[in-house]
DOKOLGU-552913 format. One line per field, with one value per residue: x, y, z of N, C-alpha, C in turn; residue in three letters. Coordinates in Angstrom, 2 decimals, always signed. Example, Ala and Ser with C-alpha at 12.3 -4.5 7.8 and 13.67 -1.06 7.14 Angstrom:
n_X = (+13.19  +12.85)
n_Y = (-5.69  -2.25)
n_Z = (+7.80  +7.08)
ca_X = (+12.30  +13.67)
ca_Y = (-4.50  -1.06)
ca_Z = (+7.80  +7.14)
c_X = (+13.20  +12.90)
c_Y = (-3.30  +0.03)
c_Z = (+7.80  +7.87)
r = (ALA  SER)
This chain:
n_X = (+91.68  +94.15  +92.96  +92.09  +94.14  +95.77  +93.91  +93.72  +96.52  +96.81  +95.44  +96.24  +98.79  +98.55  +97.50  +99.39  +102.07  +101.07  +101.38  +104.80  +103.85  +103.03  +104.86  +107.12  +106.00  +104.03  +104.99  +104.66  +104.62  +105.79  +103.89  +101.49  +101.28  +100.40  +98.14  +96.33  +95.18  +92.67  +90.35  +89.77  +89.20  +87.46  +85.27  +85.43  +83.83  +81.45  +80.36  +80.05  +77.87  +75.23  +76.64  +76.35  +74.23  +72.81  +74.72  +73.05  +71.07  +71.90  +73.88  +76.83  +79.27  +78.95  +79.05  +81.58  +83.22  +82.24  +83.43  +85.88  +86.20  +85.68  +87.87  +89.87  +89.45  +89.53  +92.14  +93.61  +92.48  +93.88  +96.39  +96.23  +96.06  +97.83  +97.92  +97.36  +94.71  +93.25  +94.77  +93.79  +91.06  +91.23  +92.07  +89.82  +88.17  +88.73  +88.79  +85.94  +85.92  +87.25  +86.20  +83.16  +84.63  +85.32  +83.23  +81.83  +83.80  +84.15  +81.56  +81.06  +82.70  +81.87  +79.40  +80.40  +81.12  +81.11  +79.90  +78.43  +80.30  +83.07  +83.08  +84.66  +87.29  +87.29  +87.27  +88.92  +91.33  +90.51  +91.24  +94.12  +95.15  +93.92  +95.84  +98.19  +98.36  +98.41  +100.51  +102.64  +101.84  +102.69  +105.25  +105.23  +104.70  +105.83  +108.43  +107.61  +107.40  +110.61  +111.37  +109.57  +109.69  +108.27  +105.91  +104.29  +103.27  +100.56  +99.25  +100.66  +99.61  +96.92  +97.14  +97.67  +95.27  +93.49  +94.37  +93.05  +90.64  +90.32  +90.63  +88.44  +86.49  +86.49  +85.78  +83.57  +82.09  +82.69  +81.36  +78.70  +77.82  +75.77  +76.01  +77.36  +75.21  +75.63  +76.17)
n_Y = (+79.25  +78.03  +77.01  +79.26  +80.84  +78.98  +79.09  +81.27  +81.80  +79.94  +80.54  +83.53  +82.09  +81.07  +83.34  +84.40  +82.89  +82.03  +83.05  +82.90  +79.89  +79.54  +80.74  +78.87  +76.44  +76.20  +77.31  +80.08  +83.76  +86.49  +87.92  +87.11  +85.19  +86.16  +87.51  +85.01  +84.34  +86.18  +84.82  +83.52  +85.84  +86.82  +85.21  +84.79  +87.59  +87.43  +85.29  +85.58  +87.01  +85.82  +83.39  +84.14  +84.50  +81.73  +80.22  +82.13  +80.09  +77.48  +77.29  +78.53  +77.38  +74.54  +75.22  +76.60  +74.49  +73.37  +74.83  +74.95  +72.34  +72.48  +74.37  +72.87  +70.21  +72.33  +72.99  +70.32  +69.74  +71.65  +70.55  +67.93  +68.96  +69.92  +72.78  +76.41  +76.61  +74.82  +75.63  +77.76  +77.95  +76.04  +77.63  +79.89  +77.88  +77.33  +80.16  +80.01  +78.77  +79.83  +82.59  +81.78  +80.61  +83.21  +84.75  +83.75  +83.01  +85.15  +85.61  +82.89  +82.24  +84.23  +83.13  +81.13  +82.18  +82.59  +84.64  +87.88  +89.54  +89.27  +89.24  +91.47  +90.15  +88.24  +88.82  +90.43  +88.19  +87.06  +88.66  +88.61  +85.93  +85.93  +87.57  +87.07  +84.52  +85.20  +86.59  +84.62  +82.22  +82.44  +82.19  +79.70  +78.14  +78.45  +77.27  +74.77  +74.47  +74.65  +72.36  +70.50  +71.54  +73.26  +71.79  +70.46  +72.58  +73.23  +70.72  +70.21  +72.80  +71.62  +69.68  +71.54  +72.91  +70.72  +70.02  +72.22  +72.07  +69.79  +71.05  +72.72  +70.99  +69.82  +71.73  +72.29  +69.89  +69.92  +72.48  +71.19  +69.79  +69.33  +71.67  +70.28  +69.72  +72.24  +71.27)
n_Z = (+97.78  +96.73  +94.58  +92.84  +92.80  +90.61  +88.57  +87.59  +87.33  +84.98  +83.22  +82.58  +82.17  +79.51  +77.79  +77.54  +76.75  +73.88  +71.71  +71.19  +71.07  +68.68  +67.33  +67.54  +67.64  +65.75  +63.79  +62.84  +62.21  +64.09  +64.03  +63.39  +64.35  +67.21  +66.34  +67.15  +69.36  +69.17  +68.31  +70.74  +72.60  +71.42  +71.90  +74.51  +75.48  +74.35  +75.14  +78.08  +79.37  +78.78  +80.51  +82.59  +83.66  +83.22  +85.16  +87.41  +87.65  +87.36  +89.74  +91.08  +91.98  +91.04  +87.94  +87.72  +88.00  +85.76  +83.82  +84.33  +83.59  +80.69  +79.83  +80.04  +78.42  +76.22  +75.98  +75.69  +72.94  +71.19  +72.35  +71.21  +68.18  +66.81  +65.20  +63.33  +62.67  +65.21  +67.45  +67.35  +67.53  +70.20  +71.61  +72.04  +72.98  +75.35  +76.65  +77.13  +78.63  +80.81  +81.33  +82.36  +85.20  +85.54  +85.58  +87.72  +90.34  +92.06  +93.34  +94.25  +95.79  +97.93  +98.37  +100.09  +102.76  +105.82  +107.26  +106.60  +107.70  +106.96  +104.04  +102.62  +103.45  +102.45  +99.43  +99.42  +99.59  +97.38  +95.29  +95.98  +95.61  +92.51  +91.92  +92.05  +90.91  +88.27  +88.07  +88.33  +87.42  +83.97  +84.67  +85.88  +84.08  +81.74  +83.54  +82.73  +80.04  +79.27  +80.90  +79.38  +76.82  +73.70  +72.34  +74.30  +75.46  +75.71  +76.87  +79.54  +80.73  +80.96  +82.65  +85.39  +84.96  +85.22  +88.12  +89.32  +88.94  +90.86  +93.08  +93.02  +92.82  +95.47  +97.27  +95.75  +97.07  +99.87  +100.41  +99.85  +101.69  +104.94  +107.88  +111.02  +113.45  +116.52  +119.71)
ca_X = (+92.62  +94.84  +92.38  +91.99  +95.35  +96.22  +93.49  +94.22  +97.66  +96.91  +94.82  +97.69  +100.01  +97.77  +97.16  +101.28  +102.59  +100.17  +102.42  +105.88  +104.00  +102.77  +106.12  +108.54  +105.11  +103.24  +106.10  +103.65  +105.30  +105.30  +102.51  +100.33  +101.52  +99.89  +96.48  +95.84  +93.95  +91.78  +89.34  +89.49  +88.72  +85.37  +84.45  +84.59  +82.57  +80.44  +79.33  +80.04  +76.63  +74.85  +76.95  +76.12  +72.42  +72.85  +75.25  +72.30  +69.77  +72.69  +74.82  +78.49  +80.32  +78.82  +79.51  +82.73  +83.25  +81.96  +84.09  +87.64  +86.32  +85.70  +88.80  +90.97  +89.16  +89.56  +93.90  +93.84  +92.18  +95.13  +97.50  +95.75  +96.16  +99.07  +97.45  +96.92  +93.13  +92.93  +95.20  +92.44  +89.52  +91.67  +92.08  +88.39  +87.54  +89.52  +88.32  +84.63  +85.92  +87.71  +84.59  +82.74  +85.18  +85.53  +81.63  +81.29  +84.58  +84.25  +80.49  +80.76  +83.66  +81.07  +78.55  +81.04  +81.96  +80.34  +78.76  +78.70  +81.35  +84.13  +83.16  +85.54  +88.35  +87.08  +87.47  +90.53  +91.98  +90.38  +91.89  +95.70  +95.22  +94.51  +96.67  +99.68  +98.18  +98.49  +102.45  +103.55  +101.04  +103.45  +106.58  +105.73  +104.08  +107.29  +109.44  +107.21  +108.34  +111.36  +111.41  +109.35  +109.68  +107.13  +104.85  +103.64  +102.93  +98.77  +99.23  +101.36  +98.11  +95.63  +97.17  +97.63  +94.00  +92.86  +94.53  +92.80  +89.08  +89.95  +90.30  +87.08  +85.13  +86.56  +85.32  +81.81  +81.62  +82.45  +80.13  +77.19  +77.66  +75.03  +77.24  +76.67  +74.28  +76.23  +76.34)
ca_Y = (+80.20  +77.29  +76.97  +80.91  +80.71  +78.28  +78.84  +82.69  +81.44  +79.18  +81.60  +84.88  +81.98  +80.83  +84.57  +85.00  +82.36  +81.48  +83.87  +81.96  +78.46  +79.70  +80.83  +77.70  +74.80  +76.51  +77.97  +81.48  +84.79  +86.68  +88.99  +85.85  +84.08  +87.19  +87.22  +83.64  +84.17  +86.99  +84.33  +83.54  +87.56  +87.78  +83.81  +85.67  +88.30  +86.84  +84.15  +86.19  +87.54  +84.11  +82.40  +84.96  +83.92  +80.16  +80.17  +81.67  +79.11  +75.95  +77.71  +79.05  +76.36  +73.60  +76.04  +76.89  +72.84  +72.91  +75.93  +74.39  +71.31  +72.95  +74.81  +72.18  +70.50  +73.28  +72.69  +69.35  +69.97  +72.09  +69.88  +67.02  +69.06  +71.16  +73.67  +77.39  +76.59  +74.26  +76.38  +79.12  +77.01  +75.85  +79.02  +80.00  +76.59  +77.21  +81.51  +80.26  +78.11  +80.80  +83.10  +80.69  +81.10  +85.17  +84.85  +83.09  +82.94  +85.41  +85.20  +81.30  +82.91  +85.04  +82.50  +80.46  +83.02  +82.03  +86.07  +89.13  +90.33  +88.70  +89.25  +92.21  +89.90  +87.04  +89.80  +90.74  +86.97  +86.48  +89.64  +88.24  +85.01  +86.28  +88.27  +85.89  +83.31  +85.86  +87.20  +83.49  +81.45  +82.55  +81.84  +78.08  +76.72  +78.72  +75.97  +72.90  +74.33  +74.52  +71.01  +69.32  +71.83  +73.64  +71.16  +70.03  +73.25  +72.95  +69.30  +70.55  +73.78  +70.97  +69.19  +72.88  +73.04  +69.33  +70.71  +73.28  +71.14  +68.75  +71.77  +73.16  +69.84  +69.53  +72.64  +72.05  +68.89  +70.83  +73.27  +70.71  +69.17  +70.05  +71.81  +69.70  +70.73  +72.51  +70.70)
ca_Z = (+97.23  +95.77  +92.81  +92.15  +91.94  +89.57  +87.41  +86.92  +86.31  +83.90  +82.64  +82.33  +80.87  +77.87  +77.27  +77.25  +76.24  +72.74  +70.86  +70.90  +70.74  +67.54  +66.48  +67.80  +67.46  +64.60  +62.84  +62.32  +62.22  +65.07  +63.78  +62.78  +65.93  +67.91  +66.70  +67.38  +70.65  +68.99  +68.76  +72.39  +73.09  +70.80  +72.63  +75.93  +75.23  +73.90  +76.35  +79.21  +79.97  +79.05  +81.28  +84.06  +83.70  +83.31  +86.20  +88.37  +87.45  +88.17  +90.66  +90.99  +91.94  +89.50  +86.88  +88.05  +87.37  +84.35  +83.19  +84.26  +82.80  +79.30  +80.00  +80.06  +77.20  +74.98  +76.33  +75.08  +71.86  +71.04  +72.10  +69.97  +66.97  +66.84  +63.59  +63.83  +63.33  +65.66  +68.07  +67.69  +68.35  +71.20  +72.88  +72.16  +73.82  +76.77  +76.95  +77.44  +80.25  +81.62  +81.24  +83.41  +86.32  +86.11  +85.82  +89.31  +91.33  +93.33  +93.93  +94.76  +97.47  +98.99  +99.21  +101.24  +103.87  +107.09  +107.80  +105.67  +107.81  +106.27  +102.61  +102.31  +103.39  +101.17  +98.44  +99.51  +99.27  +96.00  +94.64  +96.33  +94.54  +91.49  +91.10  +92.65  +90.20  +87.21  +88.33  +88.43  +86.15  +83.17  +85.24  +86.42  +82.68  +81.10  +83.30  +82.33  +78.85  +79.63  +80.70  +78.11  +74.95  +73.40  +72.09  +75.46  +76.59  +75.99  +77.89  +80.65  +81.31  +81.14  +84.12  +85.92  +84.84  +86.24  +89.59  +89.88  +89.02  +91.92  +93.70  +93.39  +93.35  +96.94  +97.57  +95.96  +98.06  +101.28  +100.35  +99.83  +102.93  +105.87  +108.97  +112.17  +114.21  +117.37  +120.70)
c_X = (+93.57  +94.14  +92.04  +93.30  +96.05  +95.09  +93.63  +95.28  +97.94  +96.24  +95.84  +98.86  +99.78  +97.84  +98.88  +101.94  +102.14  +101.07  +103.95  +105.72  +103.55  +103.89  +107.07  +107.50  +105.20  +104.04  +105.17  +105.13  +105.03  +103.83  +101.32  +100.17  +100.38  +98.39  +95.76  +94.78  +93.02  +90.56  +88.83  +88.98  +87.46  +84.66  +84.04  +83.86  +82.04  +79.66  +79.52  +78.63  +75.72  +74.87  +76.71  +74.83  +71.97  +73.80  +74.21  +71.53  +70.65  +73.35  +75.88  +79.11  +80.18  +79.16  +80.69  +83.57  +83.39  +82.99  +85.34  +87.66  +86.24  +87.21  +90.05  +90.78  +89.73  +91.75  +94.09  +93.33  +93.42  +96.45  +97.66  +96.35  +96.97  +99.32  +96.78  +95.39  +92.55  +93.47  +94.08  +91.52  +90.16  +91.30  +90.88  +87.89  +87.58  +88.95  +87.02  +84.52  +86.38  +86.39  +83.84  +83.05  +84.78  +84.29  +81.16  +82.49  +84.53  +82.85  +80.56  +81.80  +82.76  +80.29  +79.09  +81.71  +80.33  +79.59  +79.14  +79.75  +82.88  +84.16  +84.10  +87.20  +88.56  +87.40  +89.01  +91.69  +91.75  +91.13  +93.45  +95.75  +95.23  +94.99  +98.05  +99.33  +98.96  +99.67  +102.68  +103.01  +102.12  +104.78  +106.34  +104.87  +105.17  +108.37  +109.07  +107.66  +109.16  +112.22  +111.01  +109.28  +108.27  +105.92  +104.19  +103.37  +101.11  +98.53  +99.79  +100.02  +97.26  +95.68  +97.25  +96.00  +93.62  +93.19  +93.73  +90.94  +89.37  +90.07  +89.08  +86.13  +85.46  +85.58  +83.29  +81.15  +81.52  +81.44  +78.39  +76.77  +76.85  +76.13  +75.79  +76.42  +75.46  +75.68  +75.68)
c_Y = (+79.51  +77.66  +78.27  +81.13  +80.22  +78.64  +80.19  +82.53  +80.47  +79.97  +82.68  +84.10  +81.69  +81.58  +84.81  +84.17  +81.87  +81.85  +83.06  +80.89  +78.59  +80.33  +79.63  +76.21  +75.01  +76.96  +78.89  +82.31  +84.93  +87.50  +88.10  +85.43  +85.03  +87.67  +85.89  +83.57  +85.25  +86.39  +84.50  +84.85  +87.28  +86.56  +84.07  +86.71  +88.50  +86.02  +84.87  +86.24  +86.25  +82.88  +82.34  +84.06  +82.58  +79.96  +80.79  +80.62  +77.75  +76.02  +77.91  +77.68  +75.20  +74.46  +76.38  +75.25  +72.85  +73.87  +75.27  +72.98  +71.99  +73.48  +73.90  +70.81  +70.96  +73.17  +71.43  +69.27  +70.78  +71.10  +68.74  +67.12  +70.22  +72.25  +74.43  +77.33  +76.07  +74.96  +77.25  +78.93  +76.51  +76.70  +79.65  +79.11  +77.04  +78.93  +81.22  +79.39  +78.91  +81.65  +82.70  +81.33  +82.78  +85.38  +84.99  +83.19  +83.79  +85.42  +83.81  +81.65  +83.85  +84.11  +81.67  +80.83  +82.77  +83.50  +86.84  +89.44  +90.31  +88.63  +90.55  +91.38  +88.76  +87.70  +89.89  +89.02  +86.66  +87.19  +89.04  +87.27  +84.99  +86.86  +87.26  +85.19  +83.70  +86.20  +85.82  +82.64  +81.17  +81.71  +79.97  +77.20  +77.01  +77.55  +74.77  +73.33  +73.73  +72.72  +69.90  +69.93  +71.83  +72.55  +71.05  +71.10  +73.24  +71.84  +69.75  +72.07  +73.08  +70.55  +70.03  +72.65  +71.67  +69.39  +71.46  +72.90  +70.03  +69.60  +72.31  +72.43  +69.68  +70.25  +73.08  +71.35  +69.43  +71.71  +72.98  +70.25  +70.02  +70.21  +70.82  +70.46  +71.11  +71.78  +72.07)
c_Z = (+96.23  +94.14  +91.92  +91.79  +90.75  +88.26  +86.67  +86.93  +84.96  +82.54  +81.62  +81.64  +79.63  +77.43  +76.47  +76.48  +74.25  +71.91  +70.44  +71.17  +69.49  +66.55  +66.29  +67.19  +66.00  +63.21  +62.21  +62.40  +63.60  +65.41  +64.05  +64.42  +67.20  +67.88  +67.19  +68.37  +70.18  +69.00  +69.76  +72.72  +72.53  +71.99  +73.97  +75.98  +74.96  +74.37  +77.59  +79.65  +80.10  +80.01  +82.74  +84.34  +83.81  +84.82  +87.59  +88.40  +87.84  +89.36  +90.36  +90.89  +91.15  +88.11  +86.67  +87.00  +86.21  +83.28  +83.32  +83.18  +81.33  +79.12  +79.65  +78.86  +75.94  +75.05  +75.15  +73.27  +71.00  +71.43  +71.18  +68.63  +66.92  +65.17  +64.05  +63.82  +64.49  +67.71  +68.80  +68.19  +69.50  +72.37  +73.26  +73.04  +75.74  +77.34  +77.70  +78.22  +81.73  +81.80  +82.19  +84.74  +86.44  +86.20  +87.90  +90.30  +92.09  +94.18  +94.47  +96.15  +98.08  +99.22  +100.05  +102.49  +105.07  +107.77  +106.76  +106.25  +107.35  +104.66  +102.36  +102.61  +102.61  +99.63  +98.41  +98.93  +97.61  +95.36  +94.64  +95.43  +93.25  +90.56  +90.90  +91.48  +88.34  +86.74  +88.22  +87.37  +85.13  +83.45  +85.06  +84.98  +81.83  +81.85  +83.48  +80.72  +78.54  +79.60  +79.84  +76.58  +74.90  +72.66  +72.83  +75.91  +76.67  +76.89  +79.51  +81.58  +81.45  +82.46  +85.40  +86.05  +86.15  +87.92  +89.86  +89.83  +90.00  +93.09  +94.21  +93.32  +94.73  +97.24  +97.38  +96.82  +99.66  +101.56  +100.62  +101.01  +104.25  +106.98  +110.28  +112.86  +115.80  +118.48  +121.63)
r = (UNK  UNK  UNK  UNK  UNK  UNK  UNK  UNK  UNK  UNK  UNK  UNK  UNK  UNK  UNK  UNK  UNK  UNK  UNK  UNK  UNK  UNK  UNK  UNK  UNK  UNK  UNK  UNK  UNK  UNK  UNK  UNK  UNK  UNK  UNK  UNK  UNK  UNK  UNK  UNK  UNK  UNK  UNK  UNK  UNK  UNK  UNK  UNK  UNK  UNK  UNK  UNK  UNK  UNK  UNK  UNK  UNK  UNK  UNK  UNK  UNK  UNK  UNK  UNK  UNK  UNK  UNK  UNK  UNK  UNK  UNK  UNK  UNK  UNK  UNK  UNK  UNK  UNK  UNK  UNK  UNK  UNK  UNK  UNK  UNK  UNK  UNK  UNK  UNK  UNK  UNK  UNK  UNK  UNK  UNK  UNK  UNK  UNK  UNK  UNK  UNK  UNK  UNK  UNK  UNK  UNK  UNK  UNK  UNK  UNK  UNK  UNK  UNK  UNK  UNK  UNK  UNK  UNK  UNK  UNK  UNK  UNK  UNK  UNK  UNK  UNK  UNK  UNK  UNK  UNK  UNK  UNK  UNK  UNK  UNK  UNK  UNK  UNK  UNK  UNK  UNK  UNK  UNK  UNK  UNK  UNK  UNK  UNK  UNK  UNK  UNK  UNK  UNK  UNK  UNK  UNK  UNK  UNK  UNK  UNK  UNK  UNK  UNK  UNK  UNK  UNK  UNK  UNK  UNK  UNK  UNK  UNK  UNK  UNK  UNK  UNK  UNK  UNK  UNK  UNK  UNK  UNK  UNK)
């Protein structure tokens, strides 16, 4: 739940915040500043379906992986190069990592529920998380702002991000592991 959390908050604050780092970083308008992630929108729906299909053939949770890792990636690339192109291709970078996740997260949470009967409350948790992740996300990368000023805010989501990929490599590793045989 940690890592559904954080990463649909890291998620809901990229989305929110892009706008006034492209006014205070980028020095855009606010108009300008506001399409910036339009990239990111066509990049996810655009690999969406693709990713569906490649994600059965490797699995959820390696994919999952591979999505935070691009994700956070596509963060640093933006923070690298602090230019509305590079911004854009940023956020694109980071959409078709997100993509990824909303592909598989909650399927890779059903295949880890120990009976069918608990996949309505595995649902239910995923749903709490991310939403919780989505209501606060904004809040807690607004006071790493805060604290380090808008430049750092793509650096400050990567390490959000990198939390939230040592999260779900635990979680792959737990997953891979054979259960001991019962006594």
């Amino acid at each position: 739940m940690a890592g559904i959390f954080c990463f649909a908050g890291m998620w809901a604050a990229l989305r929110s915040l892009t706008t006034p780092y492209g006014t205070e970083v980028l020095g855009m308008t606010r108009g300008a500043a506001g399409g910036i992630a339009l990239p990111g929108a066509i990049a996810f729906l655009i690999c969406v379906v693709p990713l569906a299909y490649l994600s059965h053939r490797l699995g959820e949770l390696r994919m999952i992986r591979y999505g935070i890792a691009l994700f956070v990636a596509g963060l640093l690339v933006g923070f690298a190069e602090p230019t509305p192109a590079f911004t854009a291709a940023s956020v694109a970078i980071a959409s078709i990592g997100y993509a990824v996740f909303s592909v598989n997260g909650l399927v890779a949470l059903w295949s880890l529920a120990p009976n069918s009967r608990v996949l309505g409350a595995y649902t239910g948790l995923y749903t709490v998380a991310s939403a919780s992740g989505m209501a606060l996300g904004p809040a807690l990368l607004g006071v790493t702002v805060d604290l380090t000023g808008w430049r750092y805010m793509f650096l400050n989501a990567a390490v959000f991000g990198a939390v939230t990929f040592a999260v779900f490599t635990l979680v792959a590793r737990r997953a891979e592991r054979p259960l001991a045989p019962a006594s």
